[in-house]
TIVEX-111703 format. One record per residue (C-alpha): x, y, z; residue number from 1; residue in three letters. Coordinates in steps of 0.5 Angstrom, whole numbers, always signed. Layout:
N
> X	Y	Z	NUM	ALA $
...
% end
This chain:
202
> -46	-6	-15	1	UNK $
> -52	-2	-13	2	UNK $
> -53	+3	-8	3	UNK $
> -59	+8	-4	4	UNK $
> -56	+14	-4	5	UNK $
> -60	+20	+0	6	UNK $
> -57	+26	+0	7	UNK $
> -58	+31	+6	8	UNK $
> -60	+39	+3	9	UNK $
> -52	+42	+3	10	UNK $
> -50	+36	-1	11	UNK $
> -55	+37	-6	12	UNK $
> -54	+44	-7	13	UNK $
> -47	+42	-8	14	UNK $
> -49	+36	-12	15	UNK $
> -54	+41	-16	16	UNK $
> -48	+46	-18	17	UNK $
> -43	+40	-21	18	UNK $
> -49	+38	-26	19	UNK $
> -50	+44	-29	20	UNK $
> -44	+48	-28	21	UNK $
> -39	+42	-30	22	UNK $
> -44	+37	-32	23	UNK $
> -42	+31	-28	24	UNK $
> -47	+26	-27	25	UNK $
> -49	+24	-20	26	UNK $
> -45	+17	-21	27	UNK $
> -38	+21	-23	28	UNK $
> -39	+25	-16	29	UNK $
> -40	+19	-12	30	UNK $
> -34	+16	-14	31	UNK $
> -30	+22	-13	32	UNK $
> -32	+23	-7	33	UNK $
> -30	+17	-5	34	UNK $
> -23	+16	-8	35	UNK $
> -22	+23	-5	36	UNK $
> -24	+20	+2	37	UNK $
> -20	+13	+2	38	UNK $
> -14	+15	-3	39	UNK $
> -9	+21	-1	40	UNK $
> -9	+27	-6	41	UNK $
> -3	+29	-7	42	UNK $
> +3	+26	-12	43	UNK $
> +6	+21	-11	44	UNK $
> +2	+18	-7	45	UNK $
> -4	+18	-10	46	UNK $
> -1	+15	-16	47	UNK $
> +2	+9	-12	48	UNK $
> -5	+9	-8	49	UNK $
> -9	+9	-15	50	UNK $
> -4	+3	-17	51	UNK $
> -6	+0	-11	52	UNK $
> -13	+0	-11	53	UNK $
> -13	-1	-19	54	UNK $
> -9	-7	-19	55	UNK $
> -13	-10	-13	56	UNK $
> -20	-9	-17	57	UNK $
> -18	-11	-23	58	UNK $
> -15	-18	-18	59	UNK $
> -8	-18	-21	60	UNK $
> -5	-15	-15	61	UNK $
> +0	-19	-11	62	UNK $
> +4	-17	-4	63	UNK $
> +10	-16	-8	64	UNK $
> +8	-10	-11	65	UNK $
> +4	-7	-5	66	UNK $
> +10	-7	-1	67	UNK $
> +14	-4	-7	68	UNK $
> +9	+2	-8	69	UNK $
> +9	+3	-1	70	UNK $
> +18	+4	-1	71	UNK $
> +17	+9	-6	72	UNK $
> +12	+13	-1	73	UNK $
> +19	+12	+3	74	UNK $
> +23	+15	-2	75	UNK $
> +19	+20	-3	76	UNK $
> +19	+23	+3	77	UNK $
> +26	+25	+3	78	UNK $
> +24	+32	-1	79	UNK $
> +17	+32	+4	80	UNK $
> +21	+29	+11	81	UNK $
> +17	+27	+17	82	UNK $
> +19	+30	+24	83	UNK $
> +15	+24	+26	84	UNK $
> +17	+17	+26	85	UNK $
> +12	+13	+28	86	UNK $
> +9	+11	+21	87	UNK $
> +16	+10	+19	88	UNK $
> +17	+5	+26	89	UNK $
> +10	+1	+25	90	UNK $
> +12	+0	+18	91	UNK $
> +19	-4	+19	92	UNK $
> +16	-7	+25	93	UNK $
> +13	-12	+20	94	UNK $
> +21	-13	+18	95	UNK $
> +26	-18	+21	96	UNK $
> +32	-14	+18	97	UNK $
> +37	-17	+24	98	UNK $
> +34	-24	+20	99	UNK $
> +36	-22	+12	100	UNK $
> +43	-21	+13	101	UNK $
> +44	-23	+5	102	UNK $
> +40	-17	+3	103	UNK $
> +41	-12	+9	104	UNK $
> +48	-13	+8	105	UNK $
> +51	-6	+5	106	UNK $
> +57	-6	+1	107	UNK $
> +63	-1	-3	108	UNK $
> +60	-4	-10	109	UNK $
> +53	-3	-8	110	UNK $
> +48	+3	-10	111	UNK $
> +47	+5	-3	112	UNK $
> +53	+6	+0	113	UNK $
> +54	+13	-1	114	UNK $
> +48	+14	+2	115	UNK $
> +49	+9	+8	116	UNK $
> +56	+12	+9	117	UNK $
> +52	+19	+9	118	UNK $
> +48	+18	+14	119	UNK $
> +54	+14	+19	120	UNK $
> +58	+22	+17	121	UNK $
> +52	+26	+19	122	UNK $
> +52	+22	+26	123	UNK $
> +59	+23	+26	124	UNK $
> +61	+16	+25	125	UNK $
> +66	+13	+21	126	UNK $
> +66	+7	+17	127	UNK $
> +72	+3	+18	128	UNK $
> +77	+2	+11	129	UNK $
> +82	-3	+8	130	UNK $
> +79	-9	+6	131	UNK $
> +71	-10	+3	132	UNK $
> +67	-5	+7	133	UNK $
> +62	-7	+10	134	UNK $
> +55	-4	+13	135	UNK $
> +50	-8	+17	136	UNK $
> +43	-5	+13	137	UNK $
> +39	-7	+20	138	UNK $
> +44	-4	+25	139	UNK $
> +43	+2	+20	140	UNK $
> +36	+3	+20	141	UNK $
> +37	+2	+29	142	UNK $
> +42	+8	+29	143	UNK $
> +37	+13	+24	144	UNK $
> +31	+11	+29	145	UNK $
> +35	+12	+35	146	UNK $
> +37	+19	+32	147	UNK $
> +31	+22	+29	148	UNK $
> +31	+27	+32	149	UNK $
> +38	+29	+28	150	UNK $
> +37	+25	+22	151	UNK $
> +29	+26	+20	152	UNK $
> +30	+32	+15	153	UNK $
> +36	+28	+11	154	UNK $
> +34	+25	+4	155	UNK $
> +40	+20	+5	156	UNK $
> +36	+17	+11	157	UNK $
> +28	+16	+6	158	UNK $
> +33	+13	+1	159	UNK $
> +37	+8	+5	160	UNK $
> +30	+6	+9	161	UNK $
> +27	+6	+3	162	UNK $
> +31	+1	-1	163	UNK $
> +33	-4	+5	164	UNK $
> +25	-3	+5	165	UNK $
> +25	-5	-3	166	UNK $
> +30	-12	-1	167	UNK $
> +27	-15	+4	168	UNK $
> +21	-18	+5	169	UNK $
> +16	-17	+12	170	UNK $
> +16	-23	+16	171	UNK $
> +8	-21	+15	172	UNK $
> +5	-19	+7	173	UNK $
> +3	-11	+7	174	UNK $
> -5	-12	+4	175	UNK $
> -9	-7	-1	176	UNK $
> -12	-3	+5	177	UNK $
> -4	-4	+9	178	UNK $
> -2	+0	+2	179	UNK $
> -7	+5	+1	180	UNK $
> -8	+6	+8	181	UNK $
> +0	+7	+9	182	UNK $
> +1	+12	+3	183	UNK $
> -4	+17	+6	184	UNK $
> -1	+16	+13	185	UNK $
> +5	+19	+10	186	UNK $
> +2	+25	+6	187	UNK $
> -1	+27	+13	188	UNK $
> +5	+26	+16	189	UNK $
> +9	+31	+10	190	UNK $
> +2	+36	+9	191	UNK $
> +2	+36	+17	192	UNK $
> +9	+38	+18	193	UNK $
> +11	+43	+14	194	UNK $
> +5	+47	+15	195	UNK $
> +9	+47	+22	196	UNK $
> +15	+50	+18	197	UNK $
> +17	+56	+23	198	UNK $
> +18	+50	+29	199	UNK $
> +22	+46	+24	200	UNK $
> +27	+42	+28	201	UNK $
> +33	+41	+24	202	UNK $
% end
């Protein structure tokens, strides 16, 4: 695919320094420049995005594999929490979760419980004994959101969100763009909240 590339005077003596000093072609930079626009810059979520934009260029992506990522940008946002919650909401808006009851159903014997059961704790509710415990995954996710502001820097809480996430499946596929554009949201999220540590809301 070709382009017409004109340059204005700053980027050519950028362009002029990368040539001669790292010995990079026009192309190479172009391509850099561009990757570092659209994809985030920061692990994991450049990974993920660079997966993404790999896979879809390569015509072997499918949704499964976009959502995937993206519940990992999830997960890895339980050591870079985000007081902001918007992201996160508009993501699960794509989800019926009240309507997976099969796959959003927690139990005692399930990899998820001590988080799930964590979060409950730290909200001050206790989990009814005797018998197979059970936890609605939906109500759950309901409950974090509705006590954010209590919850949003407890990694128990990307993690439970993230796996539910992983199960269930949107009630409309996550596209290419939908992935990367998701993955860089979250990292300003993250890059942007600690850069507000002193009014750090715990």
């Amino acid at each position: 695919m070709n382009r017409y590339f004109i340059s204005d005077k700053e980027s050519d003596i950028l362009i002029t320094v990368a040539t001669k000093v790292f010995g990079l072609k026009i192309g190479d930079i172009i391509n850099m420049a561009i990757k570092n626009e659209f994809l985030p810059m920061t692990e994991p979520f450049r990974t993920e995005a660079t997966f993404i934009l790999q896979c879809r260029a390569e015509n072997k992506l499918d949704a499964w594999e976009i959502k995937q990522s993206m519940t990992r940008g999830i997960r890895a946002l339980g050591t870079r929490p985000v007081y902001d919650a918007d992201r996160l909401q508009g993501f699960f808006a794509r989800y019926h979760l009240h309507e997976d009851t099969e796959n959003c159903t927690i139990t005692e014997n399930d990899a998820l419980w001590e988080s799930a059961v964590e979060v409950y704790e730290l909200l001050g509710k206790q989990i009814s004994t005797g018998g197979i415990n059970k936890i609605n995954g939906a109500r759950l996710v309901d409950d974090i959101f509705a006590e954010w502001e209590v919850l949003w820097g407890e990694k128990a809480v990307y993690d439970v969100m993230a796996a539910l996430a992983f199960r269930c499946e949107p009630s409309l596929p996550f596209s290419w763009f939908d992935g990367i554009q998701f993955l860089v949201g979250i990292e300003r999220d993250a890059m942007g909240q600690w850069c507000r540590l002193p009014s750090r809301k715990k």
